[in-house]
C-alpha positions in Angstrom: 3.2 24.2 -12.0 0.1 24.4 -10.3 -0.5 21.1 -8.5 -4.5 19.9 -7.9 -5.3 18.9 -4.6 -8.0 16.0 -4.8 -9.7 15.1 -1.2 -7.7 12.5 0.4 -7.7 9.9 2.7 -4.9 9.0 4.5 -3.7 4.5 5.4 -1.1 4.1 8.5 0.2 1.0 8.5 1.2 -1.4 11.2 2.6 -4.1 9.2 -0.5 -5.8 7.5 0.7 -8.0 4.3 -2.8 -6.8 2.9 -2.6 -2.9 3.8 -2.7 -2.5 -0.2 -6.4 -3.8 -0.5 -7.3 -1.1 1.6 -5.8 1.5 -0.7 -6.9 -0.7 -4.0 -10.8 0.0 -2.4 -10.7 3.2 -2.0 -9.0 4.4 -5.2 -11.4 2.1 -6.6 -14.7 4.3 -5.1 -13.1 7.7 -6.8 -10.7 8.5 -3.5 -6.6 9.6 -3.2 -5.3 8.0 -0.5 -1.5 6.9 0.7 0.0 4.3 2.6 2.5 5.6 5.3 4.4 3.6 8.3 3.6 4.5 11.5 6.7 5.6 12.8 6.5 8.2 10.0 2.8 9.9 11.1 2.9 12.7 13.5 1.7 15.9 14.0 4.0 17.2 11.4 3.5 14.8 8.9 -0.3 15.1 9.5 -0.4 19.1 9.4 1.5 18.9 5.8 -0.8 16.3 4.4 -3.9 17.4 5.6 -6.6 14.0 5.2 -10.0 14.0 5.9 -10.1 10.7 6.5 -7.7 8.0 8.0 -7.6 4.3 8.6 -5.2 2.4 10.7 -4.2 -0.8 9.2 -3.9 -4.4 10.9 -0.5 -6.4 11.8 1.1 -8.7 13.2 2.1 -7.1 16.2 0.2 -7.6 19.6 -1.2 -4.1 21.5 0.0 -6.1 24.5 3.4 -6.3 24.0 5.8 -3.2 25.6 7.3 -2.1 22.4 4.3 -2.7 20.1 3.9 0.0 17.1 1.3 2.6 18.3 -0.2 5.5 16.6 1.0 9.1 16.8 -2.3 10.7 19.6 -2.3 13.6 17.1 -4.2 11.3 14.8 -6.7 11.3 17.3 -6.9 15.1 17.6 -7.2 15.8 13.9 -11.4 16.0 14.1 -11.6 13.6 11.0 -13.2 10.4 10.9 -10.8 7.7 11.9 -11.4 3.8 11.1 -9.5 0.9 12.5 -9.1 -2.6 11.1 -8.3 -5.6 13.2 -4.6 -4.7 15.0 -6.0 -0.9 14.4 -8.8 -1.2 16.7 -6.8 -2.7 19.2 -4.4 0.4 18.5 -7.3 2.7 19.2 -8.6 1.0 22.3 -5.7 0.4 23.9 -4.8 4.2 23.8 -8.1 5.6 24.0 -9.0 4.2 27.1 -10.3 0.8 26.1 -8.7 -2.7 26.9 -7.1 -5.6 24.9 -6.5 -8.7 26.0 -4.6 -11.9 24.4 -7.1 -14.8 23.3 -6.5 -18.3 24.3 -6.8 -18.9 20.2 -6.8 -17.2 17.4 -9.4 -16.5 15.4 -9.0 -16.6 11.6 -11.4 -17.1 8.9 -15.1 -17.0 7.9 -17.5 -15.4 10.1 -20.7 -14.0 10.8 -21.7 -10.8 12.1 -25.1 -9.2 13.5 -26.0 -5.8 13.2 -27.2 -4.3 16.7 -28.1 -1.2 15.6 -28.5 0.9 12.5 -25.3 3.4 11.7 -24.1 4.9 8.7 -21.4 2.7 7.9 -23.5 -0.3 7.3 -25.9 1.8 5.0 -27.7 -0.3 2.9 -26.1 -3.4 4.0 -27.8 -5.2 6.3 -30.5 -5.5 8.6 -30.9 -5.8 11.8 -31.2 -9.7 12.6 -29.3 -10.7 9.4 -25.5 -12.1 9.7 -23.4 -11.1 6.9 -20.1 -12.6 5.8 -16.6 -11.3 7.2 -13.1 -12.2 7.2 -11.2 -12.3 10.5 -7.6 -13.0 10.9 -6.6 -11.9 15.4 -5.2 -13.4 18.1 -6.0 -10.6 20.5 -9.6 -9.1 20.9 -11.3 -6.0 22.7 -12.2 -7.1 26.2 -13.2 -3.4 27.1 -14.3 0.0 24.6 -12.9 3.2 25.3 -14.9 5.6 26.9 -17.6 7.1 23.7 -18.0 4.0 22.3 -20.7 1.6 21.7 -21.5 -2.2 19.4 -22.4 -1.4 15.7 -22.3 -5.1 15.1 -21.1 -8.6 17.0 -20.6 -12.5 16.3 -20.3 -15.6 18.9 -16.3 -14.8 18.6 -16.3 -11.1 18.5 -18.7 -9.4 20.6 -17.2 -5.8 19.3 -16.8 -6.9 15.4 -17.7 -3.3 14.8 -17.8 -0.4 16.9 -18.1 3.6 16.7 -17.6 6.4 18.8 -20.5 8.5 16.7 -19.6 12.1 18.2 -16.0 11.9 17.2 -16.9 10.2 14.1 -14.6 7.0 15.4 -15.3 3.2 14.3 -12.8 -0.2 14.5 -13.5 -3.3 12.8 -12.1 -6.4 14.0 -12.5 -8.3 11.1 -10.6 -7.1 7.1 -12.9 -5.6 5.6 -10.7 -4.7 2.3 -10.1 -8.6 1.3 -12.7 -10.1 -0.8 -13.8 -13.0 1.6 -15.4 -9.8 3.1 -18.6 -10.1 1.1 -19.4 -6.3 1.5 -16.2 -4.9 3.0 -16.1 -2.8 -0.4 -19.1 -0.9 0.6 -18.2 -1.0 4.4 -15.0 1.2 3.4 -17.1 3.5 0.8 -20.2 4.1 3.3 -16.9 5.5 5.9 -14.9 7.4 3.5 -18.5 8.9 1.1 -20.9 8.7 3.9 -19.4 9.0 7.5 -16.1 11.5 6.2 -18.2 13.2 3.3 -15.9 12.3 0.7 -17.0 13.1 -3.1 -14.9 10.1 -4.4 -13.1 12.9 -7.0 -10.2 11.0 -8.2 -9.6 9.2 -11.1 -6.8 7.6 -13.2 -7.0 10.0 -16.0 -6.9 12.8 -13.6 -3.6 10.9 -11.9 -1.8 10.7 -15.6 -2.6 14.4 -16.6 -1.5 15.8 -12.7 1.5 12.5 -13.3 2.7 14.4 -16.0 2.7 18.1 -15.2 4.3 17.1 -11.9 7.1 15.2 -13.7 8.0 18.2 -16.5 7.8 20.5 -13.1 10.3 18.0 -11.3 12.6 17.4 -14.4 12.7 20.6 -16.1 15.7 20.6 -18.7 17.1 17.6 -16.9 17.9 13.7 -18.1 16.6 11.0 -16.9 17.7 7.4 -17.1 14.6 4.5 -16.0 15.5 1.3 -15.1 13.3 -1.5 -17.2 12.6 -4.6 -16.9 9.7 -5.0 -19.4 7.3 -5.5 -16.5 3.9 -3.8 -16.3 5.2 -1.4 -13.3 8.5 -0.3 -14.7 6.7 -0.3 -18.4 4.0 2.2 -17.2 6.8 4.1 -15.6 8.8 4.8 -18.2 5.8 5.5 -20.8 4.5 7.6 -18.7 8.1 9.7 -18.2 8.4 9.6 -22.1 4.9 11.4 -22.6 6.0 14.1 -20.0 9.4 14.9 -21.1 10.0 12.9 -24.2 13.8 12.1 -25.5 15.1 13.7 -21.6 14.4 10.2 -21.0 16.7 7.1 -21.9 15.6 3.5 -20.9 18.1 0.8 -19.7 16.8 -2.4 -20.3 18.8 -5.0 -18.3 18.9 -8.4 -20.1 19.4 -10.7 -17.0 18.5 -14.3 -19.5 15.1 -15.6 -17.2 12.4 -13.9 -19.4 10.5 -16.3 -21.1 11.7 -16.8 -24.6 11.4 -14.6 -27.4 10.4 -11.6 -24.6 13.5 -9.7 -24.9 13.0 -9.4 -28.3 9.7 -7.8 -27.8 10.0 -5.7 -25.3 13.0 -3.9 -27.5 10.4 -4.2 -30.5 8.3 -2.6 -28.4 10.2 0.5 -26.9 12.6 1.0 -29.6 9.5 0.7 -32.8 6.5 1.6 -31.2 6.8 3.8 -28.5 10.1 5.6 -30.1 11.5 5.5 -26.6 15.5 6.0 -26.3 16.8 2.4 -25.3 19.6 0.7 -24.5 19.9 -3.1 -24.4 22.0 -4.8 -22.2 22.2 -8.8 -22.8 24.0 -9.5 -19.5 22.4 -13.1 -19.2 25.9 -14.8 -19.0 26.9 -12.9 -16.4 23.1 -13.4 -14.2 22.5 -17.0 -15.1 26.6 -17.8 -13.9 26.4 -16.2 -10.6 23.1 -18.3 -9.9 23.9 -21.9 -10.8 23.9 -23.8 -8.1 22.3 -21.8 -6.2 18.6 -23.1 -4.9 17.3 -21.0 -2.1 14.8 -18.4 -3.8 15.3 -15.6 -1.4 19.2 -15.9 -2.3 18.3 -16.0 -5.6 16.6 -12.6 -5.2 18.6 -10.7 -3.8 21.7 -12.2 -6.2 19.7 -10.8 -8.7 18.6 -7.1 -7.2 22.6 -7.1 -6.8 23.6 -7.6 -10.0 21.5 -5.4 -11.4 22.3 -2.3 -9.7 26.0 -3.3 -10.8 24.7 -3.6 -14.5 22.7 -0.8 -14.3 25.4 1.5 -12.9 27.9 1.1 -15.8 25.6 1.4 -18.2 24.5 4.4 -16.7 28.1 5.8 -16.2 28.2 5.2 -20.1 25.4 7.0 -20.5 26.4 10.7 -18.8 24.5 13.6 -17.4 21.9 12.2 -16.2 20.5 14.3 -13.5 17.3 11.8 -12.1 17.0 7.7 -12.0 13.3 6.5 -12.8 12.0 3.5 -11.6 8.2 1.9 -11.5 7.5 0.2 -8.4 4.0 -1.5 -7.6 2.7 -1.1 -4.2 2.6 -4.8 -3.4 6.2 -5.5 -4.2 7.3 -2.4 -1.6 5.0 -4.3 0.8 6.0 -8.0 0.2 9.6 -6.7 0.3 9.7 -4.4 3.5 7.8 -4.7 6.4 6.8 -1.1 8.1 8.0 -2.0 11.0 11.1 -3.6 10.3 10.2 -6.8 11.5 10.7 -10.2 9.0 7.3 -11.5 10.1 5.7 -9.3 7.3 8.2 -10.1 4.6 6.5 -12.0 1.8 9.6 -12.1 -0.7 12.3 -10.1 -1.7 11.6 -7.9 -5.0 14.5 -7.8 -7.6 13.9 -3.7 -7.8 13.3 -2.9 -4.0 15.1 -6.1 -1.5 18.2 -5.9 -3.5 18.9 -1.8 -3.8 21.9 -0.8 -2.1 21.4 2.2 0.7 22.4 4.5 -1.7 
């Protein structure tokens, strides 16, 4: 199996509960990028995947505090274009030479920036004298820039909304551009990855399914594989996907927990079993789901009660099953995130996912 290697781009995140948007853009302008925790990027990590581009998220974290995440200084050694947003300026700054301070408030929502002077990142734009729209969302700001450094653009609250260190190909953004309240943030992260890092934008989803699918009948081999569904769009794509690579290899445990809405079971069986001619087996365990959660009213208990019982489901079924040699399950991006924070912490925790909070260490 000959795997293609697409340009790629590389996220660190710090925490941010929107670090997905920022992958979302840039797959959507044609680039590969992944999301990897701080604590997990260093000069290792970076030598084996090899970007030629990365961005360092925001969080929630302040630069000012003693044990606040940092990035690895290899990052900064690489000699590729690095951007960072909000908490990943700060990052930069703080270790580059620059300094943070605390604000007496934060600062979150709508504002306005001015160009100062022309750079490639706000190609096409806006000109200079014209505000355009942001989204900020900091407590802390740049009181100083690192050495290299000078204003791209500024507003009343952020004197260093955007700045660039043009030699090292450098820039930090205190405001998000990859949410939508960001009028143009969608071009402000193209113009970095096309314009400042070179990229060709070469990657698309019908290139991820064909290179999906070698890579799976490369992984697999001869082996079994039993996928975990729940009839949702992640786990559903998932196991489609499996079935085109390896075919019947693949067996589908559909756990019947009694909350779909009604008449879904049904057609998600239908669905498998008929149209897709997907090995499946149907487990009506909604007795079983629907007893351990009466009475029970916090949602987050709820959750995880859930994510419990259906590993324990899953596993017998599985026993029954035999042989298989690899589990399979679909897992969007946002439920990781929502579910885990990067760094540990439960300020980033949005809710606990059924398929990632309640999964045992094994």
């Amino acid at each position: 199996m000959t795997e293609q290697r697409h340009e790629r781009a590389l996220i660190v995140d710090f925490g941010s509960q929107v670090t997905q948007l920022i992958a979302r853009r840039l797959r959507e302008s044609g680039v590969y990028c992944e999301i990897h925790p701080f604590n997990k990027v260093d000069a290792a990590f970076l030598g084996e995947y090899d970007p030629q581009a990365v961005i360092l998220s925001g969080g929630p974290s302040s630069v000012t505090w003693d044990d606040s995440p940092r990035a690895d200084d290899a990052i900064f050694k690489l000699g590729v274009p690095v951007l960072g947003i909000c908490y990943g300026q700060q990052v930069m700054m703080q270790q580059l030479g620059g300094k943070v301070e605390s604000g007496t408030s934060r600062e979150f929502g709508r504002a306005f920036i001015e160009k100062v002077v022309d750079d490639p990142i706000l190609s096409d734009l806006f000109h200079a004298g014209d505000s355009e729209q942001v989204w900020m969302s900091h407590g802390d700001h740049v009181a100083e820039m690192a050495p290299g450094f000078g204003v791209i653009a500024k507003s009343p609250g952020a004197p260093y909304a955007i700045i660039s260190d043009p030699e090292r190909k450098f820039y930090g953004t205190q405001f998000h551009p990859e949410v939508v309240h960001t009028v143009h943030g969608r071009e402000l992260l193209r113009n970095f990855t096309h314009g400042v890092a070179g990229l060709k934008g070469d990657w698309t989803m019908a290139a991820y399914r064909a290179e999906a699918i070698e890579k799976i009948r490369g992984q697999v081999g001869k082996g079994r594989v039993i996928c975990g569904l729940s009839g949702g769009v992640d786990s559903s794509v998932a196991a489609v996907l499996i079935h085109e690579a390896i075919g019947d290899q693949l067996t589908c445990v559909y756990v019947d927990h009694g909350l779909m809405r009604q008449g879904e079971s049904e057609q998600v069986v239908t669905l498998f079993r008929e149209h897709y001619n997907i090995p499946l087996v149907h487990v009506d365990a909604s007795d079983l789901f629907l007893g351990k959660l009466e009475g029970v009213s916090d949602p987050e208990r709820k959750r995880k009660i859930i994510g419990g019982l259906f590993i324990d489901v899953f596993d017998e079924e599985a026993k029954k099953i035999g042989g298989a040699d690899f589990l399979a399950q679909g897992t969007l991006y946002p439920d990781v995130i929502e579910s885990v924070s990067a760094i540990g912490g439960p300020s980033v925790t949005i809710k606990s996912h059924h398929n990632v909070g309640g999964l045992p260490e094994r």
